[in-house]
N, C-alpha and C positions, 0 to 999 in steps of 0.2 A: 300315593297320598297317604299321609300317615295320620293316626288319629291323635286328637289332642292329649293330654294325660290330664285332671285336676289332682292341682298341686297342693291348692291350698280351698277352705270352706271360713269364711267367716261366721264367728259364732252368731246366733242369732239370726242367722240370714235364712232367706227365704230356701237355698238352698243344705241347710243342715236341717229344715225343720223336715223337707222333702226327703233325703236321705242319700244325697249324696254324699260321696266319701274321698279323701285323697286318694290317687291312686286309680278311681274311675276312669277308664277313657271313654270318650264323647263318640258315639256313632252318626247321631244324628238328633237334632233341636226340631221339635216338631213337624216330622216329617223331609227334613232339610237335611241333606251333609253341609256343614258350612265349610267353605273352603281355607280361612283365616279368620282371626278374631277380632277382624273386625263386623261379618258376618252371623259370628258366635254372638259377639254382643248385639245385634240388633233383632235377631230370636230370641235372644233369651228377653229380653229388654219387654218383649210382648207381653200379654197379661198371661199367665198359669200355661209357661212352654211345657209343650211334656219333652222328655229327654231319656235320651236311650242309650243306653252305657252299657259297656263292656267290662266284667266284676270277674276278673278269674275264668273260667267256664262260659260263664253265663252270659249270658245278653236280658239286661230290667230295661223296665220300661218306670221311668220315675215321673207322677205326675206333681209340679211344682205348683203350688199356691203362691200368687201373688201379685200385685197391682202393676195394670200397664205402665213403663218407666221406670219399674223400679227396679235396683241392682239385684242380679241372681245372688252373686255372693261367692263366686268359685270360679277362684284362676285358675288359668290352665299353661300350660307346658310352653307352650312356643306361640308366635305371633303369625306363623304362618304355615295352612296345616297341606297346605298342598306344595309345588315343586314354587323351589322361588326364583322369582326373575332375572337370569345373570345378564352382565353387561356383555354387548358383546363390541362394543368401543375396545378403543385400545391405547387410548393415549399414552404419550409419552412420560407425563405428569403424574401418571395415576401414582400414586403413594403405595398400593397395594404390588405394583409391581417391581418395587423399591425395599421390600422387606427381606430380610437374612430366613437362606431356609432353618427349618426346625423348630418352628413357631407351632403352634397348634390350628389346625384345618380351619377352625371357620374365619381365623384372621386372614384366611387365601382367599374368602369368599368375594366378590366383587358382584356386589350387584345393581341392577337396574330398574326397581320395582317400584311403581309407583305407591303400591300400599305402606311400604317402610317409610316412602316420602313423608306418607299422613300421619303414619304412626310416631316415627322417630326423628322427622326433621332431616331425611336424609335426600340426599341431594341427585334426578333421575337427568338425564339428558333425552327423556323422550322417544330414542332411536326405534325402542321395540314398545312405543306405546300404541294402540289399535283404537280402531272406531269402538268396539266394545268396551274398552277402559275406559271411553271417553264415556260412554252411556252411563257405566256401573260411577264415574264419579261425580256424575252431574244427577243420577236419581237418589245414591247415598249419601249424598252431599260431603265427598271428601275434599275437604276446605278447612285449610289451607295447604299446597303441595309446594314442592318446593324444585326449582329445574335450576341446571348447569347449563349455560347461554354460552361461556366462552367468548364469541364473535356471533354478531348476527349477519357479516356477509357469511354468505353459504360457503364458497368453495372455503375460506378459511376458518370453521367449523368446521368441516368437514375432514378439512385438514390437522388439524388439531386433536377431533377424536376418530384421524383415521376407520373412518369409518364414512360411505357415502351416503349415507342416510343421514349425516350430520347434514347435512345441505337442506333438506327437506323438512327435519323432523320438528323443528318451532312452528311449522303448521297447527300442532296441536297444541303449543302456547297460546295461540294466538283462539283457537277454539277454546279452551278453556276460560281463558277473557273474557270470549264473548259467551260463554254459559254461567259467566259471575262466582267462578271458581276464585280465591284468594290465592292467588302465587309469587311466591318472593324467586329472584332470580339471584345466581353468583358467575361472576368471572373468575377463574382462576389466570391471571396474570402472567406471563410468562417472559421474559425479558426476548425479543427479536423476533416473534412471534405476534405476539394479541396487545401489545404495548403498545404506544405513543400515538402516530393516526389511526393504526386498529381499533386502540382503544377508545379515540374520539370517535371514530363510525359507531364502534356498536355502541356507545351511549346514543348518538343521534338517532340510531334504528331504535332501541328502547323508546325515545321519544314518540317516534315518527309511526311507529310501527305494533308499540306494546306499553301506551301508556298507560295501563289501566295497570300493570304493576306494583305491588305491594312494594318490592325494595329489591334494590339491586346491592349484591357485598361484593369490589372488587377484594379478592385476596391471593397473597402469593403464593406459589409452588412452592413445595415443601423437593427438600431436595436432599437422599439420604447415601449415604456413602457405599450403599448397595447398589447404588442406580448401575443400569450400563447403557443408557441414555449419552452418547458422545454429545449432544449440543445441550443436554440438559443441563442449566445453569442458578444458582441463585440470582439475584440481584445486587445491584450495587445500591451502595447510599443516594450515591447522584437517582438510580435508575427508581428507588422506594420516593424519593421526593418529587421526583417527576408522573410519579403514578397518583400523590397529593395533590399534585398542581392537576392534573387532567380532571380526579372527581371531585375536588373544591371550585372546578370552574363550572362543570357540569349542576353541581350542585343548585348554583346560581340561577342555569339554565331552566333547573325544571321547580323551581322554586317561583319563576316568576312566569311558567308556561302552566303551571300543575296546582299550586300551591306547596310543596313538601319537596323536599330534598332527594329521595325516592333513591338515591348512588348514595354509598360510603366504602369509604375504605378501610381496610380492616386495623387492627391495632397495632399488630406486625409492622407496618409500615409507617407509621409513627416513628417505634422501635431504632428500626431498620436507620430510616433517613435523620436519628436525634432529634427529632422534632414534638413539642410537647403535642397530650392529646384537647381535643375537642373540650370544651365545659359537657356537662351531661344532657342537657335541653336542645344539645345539638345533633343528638342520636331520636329523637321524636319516639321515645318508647321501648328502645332498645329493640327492636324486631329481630333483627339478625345477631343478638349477641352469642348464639350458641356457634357461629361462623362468626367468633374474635372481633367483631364490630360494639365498639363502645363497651367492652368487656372491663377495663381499666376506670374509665369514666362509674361505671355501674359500682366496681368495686369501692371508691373512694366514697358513692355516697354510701353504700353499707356500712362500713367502716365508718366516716361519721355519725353513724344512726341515723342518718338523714328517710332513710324507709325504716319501716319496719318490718319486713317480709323479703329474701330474696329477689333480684331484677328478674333471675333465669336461672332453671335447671342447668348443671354441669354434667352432663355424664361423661364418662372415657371413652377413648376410640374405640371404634368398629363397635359400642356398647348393641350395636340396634343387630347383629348377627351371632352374638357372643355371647348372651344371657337369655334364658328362657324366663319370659316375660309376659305379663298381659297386658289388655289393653290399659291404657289408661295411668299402668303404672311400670314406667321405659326408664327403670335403671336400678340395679345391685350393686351399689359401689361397695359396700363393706362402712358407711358413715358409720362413727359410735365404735368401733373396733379400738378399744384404750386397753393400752398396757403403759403404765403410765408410772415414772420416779414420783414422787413429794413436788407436791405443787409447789411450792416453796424454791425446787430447783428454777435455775434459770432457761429459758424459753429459748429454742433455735425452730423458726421456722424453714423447712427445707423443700424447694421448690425449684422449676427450672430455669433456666436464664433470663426468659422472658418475664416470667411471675416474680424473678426476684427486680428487674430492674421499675417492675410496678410496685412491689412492695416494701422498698426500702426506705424507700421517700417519707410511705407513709406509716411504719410500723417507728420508725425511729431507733430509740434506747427502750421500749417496752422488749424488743427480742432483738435477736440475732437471726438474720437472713442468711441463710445457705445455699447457695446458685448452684444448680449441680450438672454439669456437662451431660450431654448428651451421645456416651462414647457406643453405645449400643446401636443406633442409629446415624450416627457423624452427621456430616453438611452440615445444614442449616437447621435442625432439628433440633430446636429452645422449648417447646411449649409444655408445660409442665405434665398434660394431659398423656406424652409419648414415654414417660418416663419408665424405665424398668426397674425391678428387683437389683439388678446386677448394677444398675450406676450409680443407684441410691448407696448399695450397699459399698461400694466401692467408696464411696464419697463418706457415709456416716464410719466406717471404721476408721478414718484420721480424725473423728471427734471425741471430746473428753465422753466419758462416763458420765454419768448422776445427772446430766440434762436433759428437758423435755424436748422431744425432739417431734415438731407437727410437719405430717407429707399430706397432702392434700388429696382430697377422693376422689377426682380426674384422671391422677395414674390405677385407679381400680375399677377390674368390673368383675361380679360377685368374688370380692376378697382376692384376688391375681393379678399381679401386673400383665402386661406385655409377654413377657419371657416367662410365663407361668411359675415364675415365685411368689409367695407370698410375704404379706409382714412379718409373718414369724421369722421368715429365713436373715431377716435383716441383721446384722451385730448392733445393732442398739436399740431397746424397746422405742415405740413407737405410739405419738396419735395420733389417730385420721381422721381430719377434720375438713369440712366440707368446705368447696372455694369458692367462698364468699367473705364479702366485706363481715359481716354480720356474727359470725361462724367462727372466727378466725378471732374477733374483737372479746368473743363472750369465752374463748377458750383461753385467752393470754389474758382476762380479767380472771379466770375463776384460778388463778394460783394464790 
């Protein structure tokens, strides 16, 4: 178990008046080792934690001033301070096992931890979840979690994250339920596999079995030219519109069993099958947009101005293993990093194939959309969020000079792509500008 480190101390805060300092590591919150911080925050969270930190040499004892509920005021290092929970599935699908070696380590990391679920939105299959997890997240009220369903017949779960505890393991869905835990579920879709009647079973078992369900995102495999996956496949057009027709019927289904729509599919599949997306009243809140559901729809109303605040946080992939981070605030993308020509130049916004066939419709003659292949990854890998250093740069050196050129902060997490480049390395300055409708509108206005 390692200890925390404080990274940072907000001025003013309870914790600079106490006297902690960057650079402390965290022993122990009132008598407590906490094991992650989400534990960190609900000690410190108490009225006047004393805190015991490690200074060099030394071991203080800092006693804090300050009102139950209110923020200490000092992030710390990492989001989880003891060994974290890896998967020990194996799916064929997994993305992680699909990566070109020479990456950096924690992009190897694959995990299965329910705390990241809560923290970051990330997605557990339950396999190695315990009667104690279930305790620690129904007394700490971690809600809302988020689970990988696949299939709810067992042996084809099971089969799918090769693993036989996939058979068993929605037992603890199903407890969570029933302790009023909020949980969104995802399929990850696979053509000849979890498709067509698979696909119709396990929405009826959601029905039949786990109605109490916040939202279910069917979404595609992602499928990269690394795989060695022999049946591993994308989809076809026919095969993304027939996954349409299954959760727009479903839809229907638990719309007039439920009231809400409770299945969607993700936006990829729109994409995929040519087919326009949803109006946005038909996503009921965008819940799953950070899993590409109504992510398009979301954008368009920003971009109108129809909101005035972002639908959804964007972070980059793997962001929840790959930045040391605290609670509450889950992402360093590098926003605001401008190196920027004369506003006055003309505007290329550059994005990946997917992002560009959402935003060309709507950006018009205000820019120039740059779709930038995905040669670092191959297959089916569009989404602008998977981009590298190396494709970008490949792509922006066939463009002119003197233009502003915006990549979106989905391909970043603190200032690095994917392939550990950074903006600087790029041949042509750069702004990063955040992927939103909102963001994107007030950057191509303020030239």
């Amino acid at each position: 178990m390692s200890l925390p480190t404080v990274v940072a101390v907000a001025a003013g805060s309870p914790a600079e008046h106490a006297g902690l300092l960057p650079g402390d590591e965290i022993v122990a919150v009132s008598g407590q080792v906490p094991r992650d911080v989400i534990q960190y925050r609900l000690l410190t969270d108490e009225a006047d934690p004393e805190v015991e930190v490690r200074r060099g040499g030394l071991q203080l004892t800092i006693e804090v001033v300050k009102h139950e509920g209110a923020t200490l005021g000092a992030e710390v290092s990492s989001a989880l301070f003891d060994r974290i929970r890896t998967c020990d599935n194996h799916c064929e699908f997994c993305f992680i096992y699909q990566l070109p070696k020479g990456l950096r380590p924690s992009l190897y990391l694959k995990d299965d931890d329910y705390r990241l679920s809560f923290l970051y939105g990330n997605f557990t299959t339950l396999t190695r979840f315990t009667e104690a997890d279930l305790e620690r997240v129904v007394t700490e009220g971690l809600s809302p979690l988020y689970v990988s369903i696949h299939a709810t017949d067992p042996e084809v779960r099971a089969a799918m994250l090769r693993n036989r505890r996939g058979a068993t393991s929605l037992r603890w869905l199903r407890a969570l339920l029933d302790h009023g835990i909020e949980v969104h579920g995802q399929v990850v879709v696979c053509p000849g596999q979890n498709d067509g009647a698979v696909l119709e079973r396990t929405l009826a078992g959601v029905l039949d079995r786990y109605p109490e369900l916040a939202t279910v995102a069917c979404v595609p495999l992602g499928v990269s030219r690394h795989s060695t996956e022999p049946g591993l496949r994308p989809h076809t057009a026919a095969e993304a519109a027939g996954v349409l027709d299954v959760v727009q019927r479903w839809q229907g289904t638990f719309l007039r069993a439920l009231g809400r729509r409770v299945v969607w599919a993700s936006d990829e599949y729109h994409l995929m099958a040519g087919l326009p997306f949803p109006d946005p009243e038909h996503y009921e809140g965008f819940t799953q947009h950070e899993n590409g559901v109504g992510m398009a729809a979301a954008f368009r109303l920003e971009w109108e101005g129809q909101v005035d605040v972002p639908l959804g946080p964007r972070d980059g992939f793997f962001q929840a293993v790959d930045s040391p981070v605290g609670y509450s605030t889950p992402g360093r993308r590098g926003t605001g990093l401008s190196i920027r020509p004369s506003r006055r130049a003309p505007a290329c916004v550059v994005t990946g194939e997917y992002g560009a066939a959402v935003l060309q419709p709507l950006v018009g003659e205000r820019a120039r959309v740059l779709a930038v292949p995905n040669e670092f990854f191959g297959g089916n890998t569009a989404v602008a969020g998977l981009l590298t250093g190396a494709d970008l740069g490949r792509a922006l050196a066939r463009q002119p000079e003197g233009e502003r050129y915006l990549i979106p902060d989905v391909c970043l997490n603190d200032g690095r792509f994917l392939d550990g480049t950074s903006p600087d390395d790029l041949p042509r300055p750069v702004e990063v500008v955040a992927a939103d409708g909102l963001s994107l509108r007030r950057a191509l206005e303020a030239a």
